[in-house]
C-alpha positions in Angstrom: 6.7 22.6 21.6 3.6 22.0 19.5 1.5 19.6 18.1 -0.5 18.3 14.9 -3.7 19.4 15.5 -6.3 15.9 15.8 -8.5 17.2 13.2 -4.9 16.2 10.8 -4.2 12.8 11.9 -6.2 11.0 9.2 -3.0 12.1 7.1 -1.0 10.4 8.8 -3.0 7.1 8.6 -3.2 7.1 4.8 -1.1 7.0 2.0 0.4 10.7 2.4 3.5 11.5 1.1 5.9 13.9 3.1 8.8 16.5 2.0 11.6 16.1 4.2 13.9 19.4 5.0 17.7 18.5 6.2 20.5 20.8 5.6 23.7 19.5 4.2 27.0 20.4 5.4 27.4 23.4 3.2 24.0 24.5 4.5 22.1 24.2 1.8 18.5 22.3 1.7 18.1 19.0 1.1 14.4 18.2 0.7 13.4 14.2 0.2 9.5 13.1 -0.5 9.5 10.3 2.2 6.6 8.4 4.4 5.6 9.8 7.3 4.1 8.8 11.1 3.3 10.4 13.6 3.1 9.3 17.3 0.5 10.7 18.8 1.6 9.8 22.4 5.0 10.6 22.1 3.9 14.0 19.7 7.0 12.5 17.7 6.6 12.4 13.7 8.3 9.7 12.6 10.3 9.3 9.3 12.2 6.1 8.5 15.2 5.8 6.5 19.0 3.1 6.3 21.7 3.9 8.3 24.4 5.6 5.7 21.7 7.9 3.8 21.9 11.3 3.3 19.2 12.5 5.7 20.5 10.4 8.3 23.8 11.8 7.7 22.2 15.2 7.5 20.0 15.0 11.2 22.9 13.7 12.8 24.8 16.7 12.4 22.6 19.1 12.1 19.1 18.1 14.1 16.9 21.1 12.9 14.4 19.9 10.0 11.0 20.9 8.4 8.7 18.5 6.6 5.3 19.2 4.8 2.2 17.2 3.6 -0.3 18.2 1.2 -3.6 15.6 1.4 -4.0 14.0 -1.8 -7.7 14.6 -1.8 -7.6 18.5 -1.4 -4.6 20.2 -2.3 -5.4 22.9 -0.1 -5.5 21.4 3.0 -2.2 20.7 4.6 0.2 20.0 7.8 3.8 21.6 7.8 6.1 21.3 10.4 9.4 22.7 11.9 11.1 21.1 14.6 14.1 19.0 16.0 15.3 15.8 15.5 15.6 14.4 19.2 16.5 10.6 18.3 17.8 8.3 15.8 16.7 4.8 17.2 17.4 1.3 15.4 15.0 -0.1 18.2 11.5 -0.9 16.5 12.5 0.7 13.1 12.2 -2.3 10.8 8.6 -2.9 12.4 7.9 0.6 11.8 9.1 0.4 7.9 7.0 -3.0 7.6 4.1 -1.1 8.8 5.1 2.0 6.4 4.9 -0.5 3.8 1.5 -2.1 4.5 0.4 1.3 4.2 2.1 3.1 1.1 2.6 -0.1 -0.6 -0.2 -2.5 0.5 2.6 -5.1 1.2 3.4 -7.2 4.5 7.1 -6.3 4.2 9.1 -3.7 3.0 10.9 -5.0 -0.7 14.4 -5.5 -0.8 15.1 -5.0 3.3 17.5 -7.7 3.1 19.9 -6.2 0.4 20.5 -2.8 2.4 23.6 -2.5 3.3 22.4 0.0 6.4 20.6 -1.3 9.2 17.2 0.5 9.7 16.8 3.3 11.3 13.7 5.8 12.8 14.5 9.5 12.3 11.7 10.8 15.8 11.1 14.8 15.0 9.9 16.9 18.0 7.5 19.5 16.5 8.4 22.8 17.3 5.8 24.8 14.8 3.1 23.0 13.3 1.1 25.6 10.7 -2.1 24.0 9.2 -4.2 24.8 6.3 -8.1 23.7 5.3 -9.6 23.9 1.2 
């Protein structure tokens, strides 16, 4: 197993945009730009999505995922990871998306939870390989 590296967090704390790797049941890639968290205690990233989508669909069959980040201040610095999904967990996940919000949206909530049709759910990615880059 392997870890972000500390001198990457701050990515993780700002608005930084993530492309999320599943593969669909034909095996092909399915990539998504999604928000990203990491738990550094855990050494979970964290991606949050609603019950029924297709990367939820995707994880649940087939746990092995990639996601990379570029930082929006220096295109050449960036954190990319391989690894597993080791749970899907309803259990804090709307608090987590609220959070997600404040950050990528400057909101207190995230818009339109209450018209999903999925509940909430935390997709928590065990890093495998973690490659770094610095500009």
């Amino acid at each position: 197993m392997d870890s972000i590296p500390e001198q990457f967090h701050d990515l993780f704390e700002r608005e930084t945009f993530a492309h999320f790797a599943t593969m669909m049941p034909d095996g092909t890639p399915q990539v998504t730009p999604v928000w990203v968290d990491y738990d550094v205690e855990a050494n979970r990233v964290l991606v949050n999505t609603a019950r029924g989508r297709r990367k939820e669909k995707n994880v649940g069959r087939n746990p092995k995922v990639s996601l990379s980040m570029v930082d929006p201040d220096d295109p050449y610095r960036f954190v990319s990871v391989r690894g597993e999904v080791d749970e899907l967990t309803e259990e804090g996940a709307v608090e987590h998306i609220n959070e997600l919000a404040r950050r990528y949206m400057g909101v207190e909530e995230y818009p339109g939870l209450d018209d999903e049709e999925g509940a909430r759910v935390q997709i928590c990615i065990r890093p495998e390989a973690v490659a770094t880059g610095q500009g």
